[in-house]
N, C-alpha and C positions, 0 to 999 in steps of 0.2 A: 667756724663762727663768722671770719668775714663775708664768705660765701654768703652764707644763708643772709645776714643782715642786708646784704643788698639786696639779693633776690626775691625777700619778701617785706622791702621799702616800699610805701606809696608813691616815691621820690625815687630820684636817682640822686641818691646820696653822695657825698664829697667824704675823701679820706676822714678828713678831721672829724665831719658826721658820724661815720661808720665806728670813728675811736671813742666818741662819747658812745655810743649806744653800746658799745662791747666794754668798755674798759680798761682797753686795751692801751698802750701809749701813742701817739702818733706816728712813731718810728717805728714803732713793729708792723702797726696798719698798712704802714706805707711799703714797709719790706713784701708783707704777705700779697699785698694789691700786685706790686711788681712780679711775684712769681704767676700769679693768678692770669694776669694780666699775656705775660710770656707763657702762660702754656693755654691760650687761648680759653679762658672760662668769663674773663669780665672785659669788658673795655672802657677807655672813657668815652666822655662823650662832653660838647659844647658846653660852656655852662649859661643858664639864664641871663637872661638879658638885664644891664646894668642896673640896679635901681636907689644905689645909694652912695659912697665910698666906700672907696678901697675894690678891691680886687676881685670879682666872683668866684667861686673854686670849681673845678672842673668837679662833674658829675663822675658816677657809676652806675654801670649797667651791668647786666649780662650780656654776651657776645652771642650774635644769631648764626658767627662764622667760625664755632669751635666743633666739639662735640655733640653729636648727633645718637639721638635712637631708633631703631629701626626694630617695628612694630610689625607683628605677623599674624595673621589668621585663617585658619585652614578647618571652614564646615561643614556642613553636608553637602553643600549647595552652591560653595564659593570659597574663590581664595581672595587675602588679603595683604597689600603689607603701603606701610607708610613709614615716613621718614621724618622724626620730629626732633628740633633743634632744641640747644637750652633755654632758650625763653619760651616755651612750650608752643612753639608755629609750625602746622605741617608746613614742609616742603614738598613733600615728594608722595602722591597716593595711587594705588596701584588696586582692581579688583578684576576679577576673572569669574563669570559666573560659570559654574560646569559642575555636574554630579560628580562628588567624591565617591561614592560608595561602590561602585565595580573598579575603582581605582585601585584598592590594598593599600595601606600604609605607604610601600616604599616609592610606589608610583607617585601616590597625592603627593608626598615629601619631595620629592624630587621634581613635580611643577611647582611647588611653592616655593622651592629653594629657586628656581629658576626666575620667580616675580622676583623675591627678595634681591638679587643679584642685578636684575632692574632697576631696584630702587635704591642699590644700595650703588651703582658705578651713575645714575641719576644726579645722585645726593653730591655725591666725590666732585664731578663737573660743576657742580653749587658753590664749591667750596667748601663742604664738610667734612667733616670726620666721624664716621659710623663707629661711635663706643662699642657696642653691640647691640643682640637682636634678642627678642620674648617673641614667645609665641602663645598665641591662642587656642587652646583648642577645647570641645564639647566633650568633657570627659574626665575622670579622676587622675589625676596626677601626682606622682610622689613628689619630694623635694628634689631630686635626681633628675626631674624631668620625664619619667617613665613614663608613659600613657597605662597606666592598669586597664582602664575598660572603656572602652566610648563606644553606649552601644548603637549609637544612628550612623555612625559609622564602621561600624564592624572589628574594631580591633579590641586586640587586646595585647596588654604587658610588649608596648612599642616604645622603641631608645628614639623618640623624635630628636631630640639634640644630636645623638651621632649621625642617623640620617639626613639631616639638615648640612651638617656639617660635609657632607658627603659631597655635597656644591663648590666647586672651588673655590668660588669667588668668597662663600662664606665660612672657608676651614679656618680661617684664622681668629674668626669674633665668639667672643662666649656669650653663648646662648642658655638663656632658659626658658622652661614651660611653664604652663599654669592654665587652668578652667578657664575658659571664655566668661565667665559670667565675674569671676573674682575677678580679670583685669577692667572689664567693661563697667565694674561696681567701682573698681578705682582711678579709671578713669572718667569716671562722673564726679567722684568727688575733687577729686585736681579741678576738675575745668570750674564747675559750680562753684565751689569752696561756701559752701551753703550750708544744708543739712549734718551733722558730725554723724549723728543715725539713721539709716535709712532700710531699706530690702531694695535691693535690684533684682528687677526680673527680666530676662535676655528672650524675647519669643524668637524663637528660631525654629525648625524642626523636632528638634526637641528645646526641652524649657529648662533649663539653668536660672540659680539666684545666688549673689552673692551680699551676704549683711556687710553692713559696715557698721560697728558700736563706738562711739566715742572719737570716731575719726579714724578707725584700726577696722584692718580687714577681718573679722573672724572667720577660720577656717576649721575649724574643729580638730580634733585630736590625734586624725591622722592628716587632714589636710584637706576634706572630701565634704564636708559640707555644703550646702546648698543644692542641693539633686530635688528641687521642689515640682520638676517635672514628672517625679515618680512618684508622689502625693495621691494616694487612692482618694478619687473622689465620687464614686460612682463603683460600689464593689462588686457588681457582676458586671462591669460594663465591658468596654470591648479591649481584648487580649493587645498587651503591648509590648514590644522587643525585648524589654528586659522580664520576661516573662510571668507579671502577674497582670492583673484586669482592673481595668477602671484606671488606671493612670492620667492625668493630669495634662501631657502632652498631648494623650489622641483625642483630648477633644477641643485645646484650644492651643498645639503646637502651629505653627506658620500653615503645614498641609491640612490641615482641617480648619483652620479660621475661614476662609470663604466659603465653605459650605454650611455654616450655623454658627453668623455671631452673637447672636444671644442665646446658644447653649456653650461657646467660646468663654463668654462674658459672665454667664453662670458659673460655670466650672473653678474660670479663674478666682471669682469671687468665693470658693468655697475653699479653698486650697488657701488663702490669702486670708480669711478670715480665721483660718486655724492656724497659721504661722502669727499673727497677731494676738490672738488670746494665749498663746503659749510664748512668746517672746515678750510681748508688751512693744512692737514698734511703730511708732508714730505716723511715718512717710515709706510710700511704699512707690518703687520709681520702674515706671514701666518702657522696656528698652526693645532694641534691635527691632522683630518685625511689626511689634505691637505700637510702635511710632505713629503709622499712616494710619493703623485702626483705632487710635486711642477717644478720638471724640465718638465713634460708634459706640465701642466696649464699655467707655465712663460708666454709664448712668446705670445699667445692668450690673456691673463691677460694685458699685457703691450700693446699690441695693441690697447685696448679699452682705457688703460689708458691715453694712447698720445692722441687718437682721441676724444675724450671727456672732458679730463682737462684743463680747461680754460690756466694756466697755464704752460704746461704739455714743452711748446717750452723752456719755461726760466726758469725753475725748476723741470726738471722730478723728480718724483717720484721715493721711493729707494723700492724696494720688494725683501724679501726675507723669507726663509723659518725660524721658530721657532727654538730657540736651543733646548728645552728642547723637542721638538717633542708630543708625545702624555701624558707625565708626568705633562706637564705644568700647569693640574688645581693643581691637588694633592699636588706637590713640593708647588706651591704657596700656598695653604692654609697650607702645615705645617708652609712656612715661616712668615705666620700671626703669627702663635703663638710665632715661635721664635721671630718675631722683637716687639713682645707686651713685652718678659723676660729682651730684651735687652735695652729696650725703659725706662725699670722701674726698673731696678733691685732692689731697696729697697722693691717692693712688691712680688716678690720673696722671699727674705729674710727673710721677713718676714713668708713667706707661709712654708718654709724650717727651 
């Protein structure tokens, strides 16, 4: 509770602050700061400059020299990993561009553990301290971290966390997995803190989308939703990896957008105007390679989306490009880890 009140202060609040807004007494606030404080999660900080009697009180903050997350992403086409502290600042970004896919699982795993290990003795020389590390990746994933399928990648039913862990440098930190598109969906909403509902759409080689309702990632039932890349939009059209036709990705995935943005632009619009009539979502947030295309694709995108949205007269649709542009899976998964440090801090603490 003390955590969180400062760290989502407009201010940098003073003890005594922190104990009105919680409820708390002064003495306990002060106890709890002191531990907070010693296991590296807040500091203080100066206080304002004088403007009346009596005494200023020193401020709180979060500490940018405690606990750190280290963010990972491994696609068809590239690796990734960064380093983001508790006030949400990259420190440390690392990207490799190179074909995954004659790689195999164990191969790609073991150059990306290899970045990570980069940014992770990077981060150390910083002064931080790596909580642990999330990974990205374009594909279904259980709670376990399994990769069941990623088929731009080739695999299937892959233990990424043992693999990863298989790096020395990173056998010691707990890792988890997750879609590219569900961390890049929530790490847009961290950085924005804008929209509570939205659709992210991740253009990469293939296309990922993660919803967000209410401020809550939804992931469906096993955990596998968002596969809007496999959206038939075009039912005899041209055969795609995962084995049926007309999919969504071969004609506006990252490898076919330079060859026909306004069949790109079409496509995407019809795939997006049926996840609209069937959800009811308002803002639809277009991320990773569709960033640099987004003023080309708009107005062909919006076209379809009027002409198709049951709706579309009495509530258009709001579309706009991603903030974080093509960072978005990566930031988002380091912010897993931070909002797991911030979420618990007694287990930190403990761990410290």
């Amino acid at each position: 509770m003390v955590l969180h009140t400062v760290a989502n202060s407009a201010d940098q609040p003073s003890r005594a602050a922190v104990a009105a807004v919680t409820g708390l007494t002064r003495a306990t606030v002060s106890a709890l700061v002191d531990d907070l404080i010693s296991g590296g999660l807040l500091t203080e900080v100066d206080p304002p400059p004088r403007t009346g009697a009596g005494r200023p009180a020193v401020g709180l903050a979060l500490t940018a020299a405690g606990p750190a997350g280290l963010g990972l992403e491994l696609n068809v086409d590239y690796l990734a990993a960064c380093v983001v502290d508790l006030t949400g600042a990259v420190r440390q970004r690392f990207v490799e561009h190179a074909d995954q896919r004659p790689s195999g699982a164990p191969d790609a795993l073991a150059a990306l553990g290899a970045l990570a290990a980069r940014a992770r003795l990077a981060a150390e020389a910083d002064g931080l301290i790596v909580a642990g590390a999330a990974l990205a990746v374009p594909g279904l994933v259980t709670g376990d971290g399994l990769v069941r399928v990623a088929p731009n990648l080739g695999w299937q039913d892959v233990d990424a966390p043992a693999l990863l862990r298989a790096t020395p440098e990173l056998a010691d930190l707990p890792v988890t997995v997750d879609n590219e598109a569900n961390l890049a969906a929530l790490g847009e909403l961290r950085v924005t803190g804008g929209d509570p509902t939205f659709l992210y759409v991740s253009g990469e080689i293939g296309i990922g989308a993660g919803l967000v309702l209410g401020g809550d990632l939804y992931r469906g039932v096993r955990g596998w939703s968002g596969e809007i890349g496999h959206l038939t939009v075009f039912p005899d059209g041209r055969p795609c990896r995962c084995g049926a036709n007309g999919c969504l990705e071969q004609y506006a995935g990252q490898e076919a957008l330079p060859g026909d943005e306004p069949l790109a632009a079409r496509a995407l619009g019809i795939a997006l105007a049926a996840v609209v009539n069937l959800l009811d979502v308002p803002v639809i947030v277009l991320g990773g390679a569709y960033v640099p295309y987004f003023a080309r694709l708009r107005e062909g995108i919006e076209a379809e989306l009027s002409r198709r949205v049951l709706t579309s007269g009495l509530a258009p649709v709001s579309l706009r490009a991603a903030a974080l542009g093509a960072d978005a899976a990566m930031r988002g998964a380091a912010d897993t880890v931070i909002r797991a440090v911030r979420d618990d801090p007694a287990a930190w603490l403990r761990r410290s």
